[in-house]
C-alpha positions as a Python dict, from the first residue, in 0.01 Angstrom:
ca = {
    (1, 'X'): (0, 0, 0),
    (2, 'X'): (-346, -121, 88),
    (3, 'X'): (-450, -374, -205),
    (4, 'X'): (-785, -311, -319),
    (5, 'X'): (-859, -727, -358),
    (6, 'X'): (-741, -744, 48),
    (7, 'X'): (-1082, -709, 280),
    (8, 'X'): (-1133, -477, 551),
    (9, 'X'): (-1112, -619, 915),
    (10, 'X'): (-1203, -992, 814),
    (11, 'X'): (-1555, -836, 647),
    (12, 'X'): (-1587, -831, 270),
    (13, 'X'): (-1485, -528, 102),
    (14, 'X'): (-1767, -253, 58),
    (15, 'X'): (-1958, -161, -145),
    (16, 'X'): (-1824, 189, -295),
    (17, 'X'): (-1518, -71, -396),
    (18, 'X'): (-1734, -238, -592),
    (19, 'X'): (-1602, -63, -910),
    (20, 'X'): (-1268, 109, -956),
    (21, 'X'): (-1456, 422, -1092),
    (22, 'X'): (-1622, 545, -745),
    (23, 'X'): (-1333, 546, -550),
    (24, 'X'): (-925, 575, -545),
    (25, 'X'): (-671, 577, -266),
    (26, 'X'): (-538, 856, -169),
    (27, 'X'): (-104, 760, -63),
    (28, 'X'): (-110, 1139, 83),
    (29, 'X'): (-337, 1114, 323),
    (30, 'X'): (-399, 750, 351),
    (31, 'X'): (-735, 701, 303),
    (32, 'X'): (-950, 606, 27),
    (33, 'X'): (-1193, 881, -146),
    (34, 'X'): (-1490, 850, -363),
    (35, 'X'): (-1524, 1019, -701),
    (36, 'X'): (-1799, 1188, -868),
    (37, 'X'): (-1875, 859, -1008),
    (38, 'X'): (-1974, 692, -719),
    (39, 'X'): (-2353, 653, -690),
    (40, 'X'): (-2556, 719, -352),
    (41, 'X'): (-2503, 347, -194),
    (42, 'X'): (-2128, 342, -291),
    (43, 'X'): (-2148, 685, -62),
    (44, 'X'): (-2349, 540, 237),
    (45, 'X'): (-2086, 216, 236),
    (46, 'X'): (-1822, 480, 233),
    (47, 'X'): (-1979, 696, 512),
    (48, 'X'): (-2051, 335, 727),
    (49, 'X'): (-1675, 263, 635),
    (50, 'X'): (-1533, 509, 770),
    (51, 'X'): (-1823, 593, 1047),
    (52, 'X'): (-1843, 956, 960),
    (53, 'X'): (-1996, 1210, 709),
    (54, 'X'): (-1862, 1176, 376),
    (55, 'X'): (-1804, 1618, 229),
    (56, 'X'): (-1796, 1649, -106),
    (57, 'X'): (-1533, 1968, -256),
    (58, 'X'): (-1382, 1961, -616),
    (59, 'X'): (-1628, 1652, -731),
    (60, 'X'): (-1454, 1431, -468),
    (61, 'X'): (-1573, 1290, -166),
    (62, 'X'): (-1367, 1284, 154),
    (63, 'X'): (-1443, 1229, 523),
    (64, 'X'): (-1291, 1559, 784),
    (65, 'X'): (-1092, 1372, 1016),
    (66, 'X'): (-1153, 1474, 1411),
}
C-alpha cells in the first residue's frame, strides 16, 4: 500500500494530501480520490497529479482513466 508520508516521484507530496480529509486511497482501483472536503487548490494539485480532469459523481472526485 502506498503510504501517505512516502512522496511522489522524488517531489514533495501535493497539495490535496495536505489534510487527510480531502482525499483517501482507493485499494480497488488504485488510485487516490478527493472528497467533498477538498477545497479548489487541493483539486487543481489533484488534477496536475494525475495530469487529467478531475469528475466529480456521489460527492467524490475521481479522474476517467483513458
Amino acid at each position: 500500500m502506498i503510504d501517505d508520508s512516502m512522496e511522489t516521484n522524488d517531489m514533495p507530496k501535493p497539495y490535496f494530501m495536505e489534510n487527510k480529509e480531502w482525499y483517501y486511497f482507493d485499494e480497488e482501483n488504485f488510485c487516490y480520490k478527493l472528497t467533498d472536503k477538498a477545497p479548489k487548490k487541493a483539486i487543481e494539485s489533484y488534477k496536475e497529479f494525475y495530469d487529467n480532469d478531475p469528475i466529480k459523481s456521489n460527492n467524490e472526485w475521481y479522474i476517467i482513466q483513458k
